[in-house]
C-alpha positions in Angstrom: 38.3 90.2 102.4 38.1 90.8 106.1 39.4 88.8 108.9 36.0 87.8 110.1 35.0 86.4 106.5 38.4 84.6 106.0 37.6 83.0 109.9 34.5 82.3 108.5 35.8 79.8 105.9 35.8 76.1 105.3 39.3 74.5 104.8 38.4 74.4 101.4 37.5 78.0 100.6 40.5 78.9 102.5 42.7 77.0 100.3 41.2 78.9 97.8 41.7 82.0 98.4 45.2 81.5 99.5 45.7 80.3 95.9 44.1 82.9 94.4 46.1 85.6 96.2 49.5 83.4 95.6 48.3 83.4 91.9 48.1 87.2 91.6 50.9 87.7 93.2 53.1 85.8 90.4 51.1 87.3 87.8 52.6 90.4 89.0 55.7 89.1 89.2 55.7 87.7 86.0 55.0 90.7 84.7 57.8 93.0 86.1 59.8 90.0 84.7 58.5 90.7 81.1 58.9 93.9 81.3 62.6 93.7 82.1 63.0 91.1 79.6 61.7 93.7 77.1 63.7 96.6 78.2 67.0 93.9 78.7 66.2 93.0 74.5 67.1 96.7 73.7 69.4 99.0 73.3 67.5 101.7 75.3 69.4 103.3 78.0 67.7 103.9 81.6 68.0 107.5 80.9 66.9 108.5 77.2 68.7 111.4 75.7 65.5 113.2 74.7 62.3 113.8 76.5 60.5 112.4 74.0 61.9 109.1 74.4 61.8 109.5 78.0 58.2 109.9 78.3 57.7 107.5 75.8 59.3 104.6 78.2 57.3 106.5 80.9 53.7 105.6 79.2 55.5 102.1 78.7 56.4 101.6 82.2 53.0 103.1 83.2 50.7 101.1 81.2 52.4 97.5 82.9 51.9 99.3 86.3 47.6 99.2 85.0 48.3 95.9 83.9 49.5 94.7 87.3 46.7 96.1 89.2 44.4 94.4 87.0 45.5 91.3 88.3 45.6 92.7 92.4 45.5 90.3 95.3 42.2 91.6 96.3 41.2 91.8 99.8 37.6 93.3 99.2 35.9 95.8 96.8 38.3 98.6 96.1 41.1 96.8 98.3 44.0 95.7 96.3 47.3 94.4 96.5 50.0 94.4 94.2 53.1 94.9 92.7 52.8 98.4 91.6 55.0 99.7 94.7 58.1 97.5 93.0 57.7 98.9 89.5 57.5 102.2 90.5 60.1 102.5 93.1 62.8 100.7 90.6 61.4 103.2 87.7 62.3 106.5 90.0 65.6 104.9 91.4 66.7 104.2 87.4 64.8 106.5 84.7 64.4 109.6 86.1 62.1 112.2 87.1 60.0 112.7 83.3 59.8 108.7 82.9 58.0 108.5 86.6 56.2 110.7 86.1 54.6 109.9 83.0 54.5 106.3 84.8 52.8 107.4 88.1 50.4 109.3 86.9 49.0 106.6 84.2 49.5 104.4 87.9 47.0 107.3 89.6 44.5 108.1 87.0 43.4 103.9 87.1 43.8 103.8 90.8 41.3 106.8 91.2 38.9 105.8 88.8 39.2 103.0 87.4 39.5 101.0 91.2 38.5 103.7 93.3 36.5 102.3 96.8 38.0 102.6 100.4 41.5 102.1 99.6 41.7 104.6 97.1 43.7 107.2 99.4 46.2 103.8 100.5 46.7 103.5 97.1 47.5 107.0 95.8 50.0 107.3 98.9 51.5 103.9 98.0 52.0 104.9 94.1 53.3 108.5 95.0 55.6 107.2 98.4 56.9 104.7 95.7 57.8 106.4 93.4 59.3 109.8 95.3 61.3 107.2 97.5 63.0 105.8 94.1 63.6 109.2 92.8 65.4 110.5 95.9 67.4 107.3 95.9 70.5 108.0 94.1 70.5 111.4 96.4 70.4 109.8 99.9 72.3 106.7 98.7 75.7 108.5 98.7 75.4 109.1 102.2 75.2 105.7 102.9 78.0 103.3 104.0 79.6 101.2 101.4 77.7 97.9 101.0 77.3 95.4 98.2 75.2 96.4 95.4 72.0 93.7 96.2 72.0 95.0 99.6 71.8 98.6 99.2 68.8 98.2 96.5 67.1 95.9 99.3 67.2 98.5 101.6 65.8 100.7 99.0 63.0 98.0 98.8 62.6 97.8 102.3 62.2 101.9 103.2 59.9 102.0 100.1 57.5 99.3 101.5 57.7 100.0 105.1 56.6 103.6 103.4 54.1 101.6 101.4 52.6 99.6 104.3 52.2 102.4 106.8 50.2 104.3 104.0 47.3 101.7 104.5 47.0 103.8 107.5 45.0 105.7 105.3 42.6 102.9 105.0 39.3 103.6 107.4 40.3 102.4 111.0 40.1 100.1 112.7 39.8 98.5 109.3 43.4 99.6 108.3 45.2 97.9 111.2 43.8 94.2 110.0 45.1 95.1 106.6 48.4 96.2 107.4 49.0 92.7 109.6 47.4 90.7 106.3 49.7 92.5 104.0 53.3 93.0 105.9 54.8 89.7 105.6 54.8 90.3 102.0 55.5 93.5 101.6 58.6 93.5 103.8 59.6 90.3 103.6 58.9 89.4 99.9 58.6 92.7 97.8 61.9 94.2 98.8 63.9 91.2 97.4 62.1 91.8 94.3 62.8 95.4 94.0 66.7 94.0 94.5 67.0 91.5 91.6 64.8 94.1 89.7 67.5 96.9 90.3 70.7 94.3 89.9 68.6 93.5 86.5 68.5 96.8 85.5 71.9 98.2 86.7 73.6 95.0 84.6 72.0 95.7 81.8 72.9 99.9 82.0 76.5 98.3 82.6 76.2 96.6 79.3 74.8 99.3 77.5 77.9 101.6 79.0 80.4 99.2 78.3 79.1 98.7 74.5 79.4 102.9 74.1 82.4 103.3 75.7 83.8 100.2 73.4 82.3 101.9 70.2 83.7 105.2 70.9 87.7 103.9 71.2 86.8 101.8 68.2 86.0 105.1 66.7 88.9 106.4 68.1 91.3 103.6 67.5 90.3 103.8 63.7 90.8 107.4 63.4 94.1 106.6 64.8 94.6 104.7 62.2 93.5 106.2 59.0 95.4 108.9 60.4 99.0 108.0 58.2 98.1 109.3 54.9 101.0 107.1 53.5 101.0 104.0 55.8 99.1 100.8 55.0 97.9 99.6 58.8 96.1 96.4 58.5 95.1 93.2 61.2 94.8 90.0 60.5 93.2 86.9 62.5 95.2 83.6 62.8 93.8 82.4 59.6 94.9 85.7 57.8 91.4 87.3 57.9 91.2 91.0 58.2 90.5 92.1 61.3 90.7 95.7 60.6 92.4 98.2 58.2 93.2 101.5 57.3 91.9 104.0 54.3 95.0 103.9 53.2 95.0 100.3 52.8 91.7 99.9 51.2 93.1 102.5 48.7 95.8 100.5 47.8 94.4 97.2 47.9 91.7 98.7 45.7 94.5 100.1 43.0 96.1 97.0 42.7 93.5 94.1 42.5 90.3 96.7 41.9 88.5 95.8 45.0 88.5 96.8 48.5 88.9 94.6 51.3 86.2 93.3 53.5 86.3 92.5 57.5 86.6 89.1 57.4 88.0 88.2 54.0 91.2 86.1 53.3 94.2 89.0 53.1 96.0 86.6 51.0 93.1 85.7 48.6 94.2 89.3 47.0 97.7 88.3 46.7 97.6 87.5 42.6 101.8 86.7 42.5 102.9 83.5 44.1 106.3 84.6 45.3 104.8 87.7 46.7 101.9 85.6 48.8 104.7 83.1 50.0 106.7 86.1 51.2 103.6 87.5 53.0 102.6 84.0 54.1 105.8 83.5 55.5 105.8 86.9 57.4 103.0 86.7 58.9 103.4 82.6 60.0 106.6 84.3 61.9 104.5 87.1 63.6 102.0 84.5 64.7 104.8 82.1 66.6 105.5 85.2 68.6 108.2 87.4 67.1 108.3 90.9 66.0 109.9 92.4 63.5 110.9 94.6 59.8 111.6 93.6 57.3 112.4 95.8 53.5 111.4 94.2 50.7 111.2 94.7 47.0 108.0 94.2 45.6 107.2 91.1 43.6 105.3 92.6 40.7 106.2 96.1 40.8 110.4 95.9 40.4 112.3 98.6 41.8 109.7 99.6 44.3 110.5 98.9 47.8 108.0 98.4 50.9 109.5 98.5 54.8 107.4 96.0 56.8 106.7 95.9 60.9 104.7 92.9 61.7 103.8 92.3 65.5 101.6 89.6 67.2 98.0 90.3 69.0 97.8 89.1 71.9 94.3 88.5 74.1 93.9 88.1 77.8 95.3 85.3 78.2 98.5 86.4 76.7 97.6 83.9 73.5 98.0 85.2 70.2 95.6 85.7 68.0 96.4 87.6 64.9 98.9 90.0 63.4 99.3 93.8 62.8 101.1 95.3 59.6 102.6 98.3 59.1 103.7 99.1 55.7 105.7 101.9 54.4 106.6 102.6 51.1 110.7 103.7 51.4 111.7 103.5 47.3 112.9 106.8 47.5 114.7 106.5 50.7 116.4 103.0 49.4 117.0 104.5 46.0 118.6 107.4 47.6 121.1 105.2 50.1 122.1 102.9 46.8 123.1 106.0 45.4 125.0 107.2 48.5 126.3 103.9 48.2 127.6 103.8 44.6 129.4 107.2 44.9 131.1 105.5 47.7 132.8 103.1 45.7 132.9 105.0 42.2 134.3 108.4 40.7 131.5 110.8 40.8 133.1 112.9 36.9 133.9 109.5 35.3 131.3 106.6 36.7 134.9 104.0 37.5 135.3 102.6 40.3 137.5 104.4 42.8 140.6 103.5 45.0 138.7 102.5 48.2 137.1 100.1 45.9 140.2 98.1 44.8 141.3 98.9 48.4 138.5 96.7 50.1 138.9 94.1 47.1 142.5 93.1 48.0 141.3 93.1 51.6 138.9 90.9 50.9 140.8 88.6 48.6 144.2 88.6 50.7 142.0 87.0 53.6 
């Protein structure tokens, strides 16, 4: 609306229109707002792997940038105002050249024919400066000096709409000069904090994203690490003796003995069948969660003359409390069997089976003490 008409106004209309325009411009707000709540509910990353997908989030991105001009802060026919400059700028910073694109020129074809009018030229400069000012971004950023992340992405807000507002030059004149004073204040002083919580939005949630991979892969690495023994049992359990994690080897065994594998989650010693055998396990573990670390070889309840070499070691989390327990379980029969035999020839004739003379040696020692 021009000056003249808006001087032209009763108190009342003004208040109006002032409304109106405050009304539009949350309505646009709102909507960069849903469309980050949107893209923060997946697992999408800012830069999609495939083109595909990337023009995909591009015709995504593009149709909220129609659905914010249809709800402009309109000055007059074919003069509007809107949010549009934030969506796009934050789209080229983060998604990358096929996403914006796709998104800017869904932005221009509705600008151009859909809206059209006097500001038509204002408007394709203000989707294009947008958007080429967001894509150069992560170029000209590293030349900048080091400042705190909601400050740089203001600035990046603040070129992009100084750029934005000094396209309404484009705008008839003298005409273009009383729409540049109407829409400055919130262009430079509102829309570049916007593009800021925006960007800190969307670099959080590309943090998350990175931080979730990067934990997936060393999970995928830690368990290969562990499946890796191929006659080791490696198993963790929680303070309440719930797996935490386990190897193949493990579920293998588990699976022979009580023919069923193990879940995440399940009670270790719900599989333990022999009550001597959970006591011993109970017991272990009890004095792995108190703190200590240690082995232990041990014959196994239901399976005699089979021996088992067992590490147990606390977890601990952050704050140095513990939490659980790892096991590492080795069978060592052979080895044991094979130093009682070392043993027995050490103390007995190896022709005739009797015992020998260091045996009656170290018996009168013993008794003569």
């Amino acid at each position: 609306m021009p000056r003249e008409a808006v001087a032209a106004m009763g108190f009342g209309e003004l208040v109006e229109f002032l409304l109106e325009s405050l009304v539009s411009l949350a309505q646009n707000i709102i909507l960069l707002f849903a469309l980050l709540f949107l893209y923060g509910s997946t697992n999408i990353t800012s830069r999609p792997q495939t083109r595909l997908w990337q023009a995909l989030l591009g015709l995504i991105i593009g149709g909220f940038s129609v659905l914010i001009m249809m709800t402009p802060w309109r000055i007059d026919e074919g003069l509007i105002f809107d949010a549009r400059s934030v969506l796009l700028v934050v789209t080229g910073a983060f998604f990358g050249g096929i996403t914006t694109a796709v998104a800017m020129v869904i932005a221009l074809v509705y600008r151009i024919f859909a809206v059209g009018g006097d500001g038509v030229y204002a408007g394709i400069l203000t989707i294009v400066l947008s958007s080429t000012i967001g894509l150069t971004w992560q170029h000209f950023r590293t030349r900048l000096p080091k400042m705190t992340r909601f400050f740089e992405y203001y600035l990046l807000g603040l070129i992009a709409h100084i750029a934005t507002v000094l396209a309404q030059l484009a705008i008839p004149w003298p005409r273009a000069f009383d729409v540049i004073a109407r829409i400055a204040p919130v262009f430079i002083g509102l829309f570049p904090f916007a593009v800021a919580v925006l960007s800190i939005s969307l670099h959080n949630q590309s943090d998350r994203l990175n931080n979730a991979l990067e934990l997936k892969r060393k999970q995928q690495l830690l368990q290969a690490a562990i499946d890796s023994p191929r006659d080791m049992e490696i198993f963790a359990v929680d303070a309440d003796y719930r797996y935490l994690s386990f190897n193949i080897f493990h579920k293998r065994s588990m699976r022979a003995y009580y023919t069923r594998e193990p879940k995440i989650g399940e009670n270790f010693l719900g599989f333990i069948v022999d009550d001597m055998m959970a006591y011993r396990l109970k017991t272990c573990l009890d004095k792995a969660l108190l703190g200590q670390t240690f082995t232990t070889i041990d014959e196994v309840e239901d399976n005699s003359g089979k021996f088992l070499e067992n590490f147990y070691a606390p977890i601990f989390d952050e704050d140095n409390k513990i939490t659980g327990v790892t096991v590492f379980s080795h069978d060592v029969t052979d080895r044991k069997n094979y130093e009682q035999s070392i043993l027995f020839l050490s103390y007995h004739d190896a022709l005739t089976g009797l015992k020998n003379r260091r045996f009656y040696a170290e018996e009168l020692d013993r008794k003569s003490t």
